[in-house]
N, C-alpha and C positions, 0 to 999 in steps of 0.2 A: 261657564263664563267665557265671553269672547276674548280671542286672540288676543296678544298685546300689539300694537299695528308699528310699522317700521319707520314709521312719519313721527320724526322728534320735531316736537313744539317747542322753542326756547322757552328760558323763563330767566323772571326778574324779578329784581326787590321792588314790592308798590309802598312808594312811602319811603320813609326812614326809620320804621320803626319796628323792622323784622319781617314781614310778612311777605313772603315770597311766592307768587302764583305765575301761572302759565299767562303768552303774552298775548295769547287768544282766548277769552271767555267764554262761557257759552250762558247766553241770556235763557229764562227759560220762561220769561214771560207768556209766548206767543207756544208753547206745548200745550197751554190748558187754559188757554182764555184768550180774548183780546183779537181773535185771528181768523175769525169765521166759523164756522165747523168745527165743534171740539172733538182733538185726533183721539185715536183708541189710544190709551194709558199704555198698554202692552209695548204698544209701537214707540210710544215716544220714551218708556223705560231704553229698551234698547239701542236706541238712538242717545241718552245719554251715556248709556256705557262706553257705545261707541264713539265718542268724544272724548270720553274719559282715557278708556284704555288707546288712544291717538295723543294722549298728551295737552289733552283740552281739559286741565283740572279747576281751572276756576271758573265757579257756580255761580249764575245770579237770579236772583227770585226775592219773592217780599211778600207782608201777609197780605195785601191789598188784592193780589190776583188771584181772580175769583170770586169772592176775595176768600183766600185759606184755601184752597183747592189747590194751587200751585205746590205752595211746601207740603201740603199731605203729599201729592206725586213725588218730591224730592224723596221727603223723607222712605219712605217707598224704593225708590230708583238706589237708593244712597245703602242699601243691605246686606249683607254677605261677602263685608271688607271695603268696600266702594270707599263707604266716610272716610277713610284711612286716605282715601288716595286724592281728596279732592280739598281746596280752601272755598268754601261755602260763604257766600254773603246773604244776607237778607235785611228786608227794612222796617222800617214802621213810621208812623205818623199819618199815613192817609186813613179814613175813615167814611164809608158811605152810608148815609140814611135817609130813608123817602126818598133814594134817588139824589139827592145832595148831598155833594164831597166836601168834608170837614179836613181840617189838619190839626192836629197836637201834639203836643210836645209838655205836658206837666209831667211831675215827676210821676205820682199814681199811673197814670197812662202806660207810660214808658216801659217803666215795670211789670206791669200785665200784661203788653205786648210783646216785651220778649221771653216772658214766662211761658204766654200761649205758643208765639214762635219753637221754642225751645220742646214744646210737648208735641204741634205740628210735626215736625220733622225729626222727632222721637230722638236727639241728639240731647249731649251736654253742654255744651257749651260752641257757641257762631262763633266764626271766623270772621269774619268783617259784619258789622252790624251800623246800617245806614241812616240816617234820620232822613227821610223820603221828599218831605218836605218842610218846609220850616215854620211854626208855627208863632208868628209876629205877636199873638197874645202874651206867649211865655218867653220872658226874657232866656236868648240862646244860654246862656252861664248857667241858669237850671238845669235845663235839660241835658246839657254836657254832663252838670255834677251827677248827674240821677245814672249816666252812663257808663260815668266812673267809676263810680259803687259798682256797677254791673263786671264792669272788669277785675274790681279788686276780688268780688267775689267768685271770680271765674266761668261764669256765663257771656262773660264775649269778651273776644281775645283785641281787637282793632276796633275802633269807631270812625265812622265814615260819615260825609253830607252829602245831599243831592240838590241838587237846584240851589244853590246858597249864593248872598253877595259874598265880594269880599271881605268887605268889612265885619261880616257875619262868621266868616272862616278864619278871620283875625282872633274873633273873640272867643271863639267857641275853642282855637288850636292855646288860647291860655290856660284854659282851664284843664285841658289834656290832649296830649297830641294827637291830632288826627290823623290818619292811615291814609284815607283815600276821600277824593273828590268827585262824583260822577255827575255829569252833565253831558248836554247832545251837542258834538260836535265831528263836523263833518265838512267839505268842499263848500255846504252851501249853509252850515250855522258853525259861523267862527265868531261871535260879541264875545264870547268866553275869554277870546285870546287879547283883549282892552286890557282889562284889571285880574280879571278868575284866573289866567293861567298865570301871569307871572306870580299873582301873589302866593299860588301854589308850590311854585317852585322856588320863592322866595324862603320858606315854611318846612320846605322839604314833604310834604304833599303829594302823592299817584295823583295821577289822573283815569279815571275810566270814563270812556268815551262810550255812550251807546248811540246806538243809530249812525255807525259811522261810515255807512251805503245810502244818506238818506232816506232813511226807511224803505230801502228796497229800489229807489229811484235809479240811484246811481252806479247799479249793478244789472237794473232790468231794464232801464230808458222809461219814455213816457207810456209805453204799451202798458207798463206794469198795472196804471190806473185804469184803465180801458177792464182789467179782468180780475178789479178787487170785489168781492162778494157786498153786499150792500151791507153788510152786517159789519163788518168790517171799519175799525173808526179811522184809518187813514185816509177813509173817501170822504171824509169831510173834513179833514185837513185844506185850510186857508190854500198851502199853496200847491194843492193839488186842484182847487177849482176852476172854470174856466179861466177866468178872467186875470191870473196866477200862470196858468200851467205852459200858454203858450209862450212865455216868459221864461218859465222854466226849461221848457223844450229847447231854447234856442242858449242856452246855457247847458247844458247837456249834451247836446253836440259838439259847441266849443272846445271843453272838455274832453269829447272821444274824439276830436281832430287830434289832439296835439297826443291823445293818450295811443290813437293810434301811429303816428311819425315815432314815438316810441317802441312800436311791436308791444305793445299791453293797452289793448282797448277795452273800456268797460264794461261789454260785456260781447261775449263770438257771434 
């Protein structure tokens, strides 16, 4: 087992409702899918550890990656005392068929997804369990209750939203309090911060932020696109296109002017 590493990660409470995780995440979408070139399993075990024992305990993953491929690797990486040390999330509600992305959210659903999750990742019971997307068929107040049940019965400990309005997060925090809120926000996707973030903290609501480098943007500059693999879905990201990007370029620099007059510019 690797070292324990001398690099303490803070940590906080996400939410009001108990659950306290490290203040850095580690996404693990982009281990086994989504990224180009799927990395050897070996490698990216140890690179979770290596996070882990750095004080990087909180997991995120979901069954849609890969889709199931992802939490098999978790469950896997998470062995020989790991689970012990990490708050693990995962999601449900996206669904692919013939290549077209469904969402759901009825109760049936819910249920078998985090049953499969839950055998996935060879675990008892998820630490934060996210509805991924929102499924506008099935009135939100179901799918909370159906999630309910899931906590009373000790199969997941926090319920989490992804992509939700507010008044979506209103509805669903009556029915049981929600832990955590994830959506993409960053220097260049702030809508969130209109209605999503106050009424989060109105609520008493975490926030987890993914993408919060721009997907890579605003930590690599605009070269980053210049050397994404074609396989790769950020190359056809809107505002990665031409007609976008120079736009973005000159917004980016902005940014590393003033980042650098500070001595921390976005990237050496």
């Amino acid at each position: 087992m690797a070292a324990e590493s001398s690099v303490k990660v803070p940590r906080i409470k996400l939410g009001s409702q108990g659950l306290e995780v490290s203040t850095q995440g580690l996404g693990c979408m982009n281990m086994s899918v989504f990224s180009g070139t799927p990395k050897p399993e070996a490698e990216m075990i140890k690179l979770a550890h290596h996070a882990i024992n750095s004080g990087i305990t909180f997991l995120d993953t979901s069954d849609v990656y890969g889709p199931h491929t992802n939490e098999i690797f978790l469950g896997k990486a998470l062995k020989d005392g790991m689970r012990e040390k990490v708050e693990l999330a995962t999601k449900f509600g996206i669904t692919f068929q013939d290549g077209q992305m469904f969402v759901q959210g009825d109760p049936a659903y819910v249920r078998a997804a985090c049953e499969a999750s839950l055998k996935r990742l060879d675990i008892d019971c998820i630490d934060l369990y996210y509805q991924h997307r929102i499924d506008t068929r099935v009135p939100i107040e179901v799918t909370i209750g159906e999630l309910k049940k899931l906590v009373e019965e000790g199969k997941v400990k926090y319920i989490g939203l992804s992509e939700a309005s507010a008044s979506t997060i209103r509805r669903a925090h009556a029915v049981h309090p929600i832990t955590a809120m994830q959506l993409e926000w960053s220097l260049w996707s702030r809508d969130a911060e209109k209605e999503i973030i106050p009424t989060c903290r109105e609520l008493g609501i975490g926030i987890v932020a993914y993408s919060p480098l721009g997907r890579g943007f605003l930590s690599s500059g605009p070269k980053m696109v210049e050397t994404l693999p074609e396989e790769d879905p950020r190359k056809h990201l809107p505002r990665f296109q031409p007609e976008n990007l120079e736009h973005n370029k000159r917004l980016y620099e902005r940014v590393n002017d003033m980042q650098i007059e500070r001595g921390a510019p976005l990237h050496s």
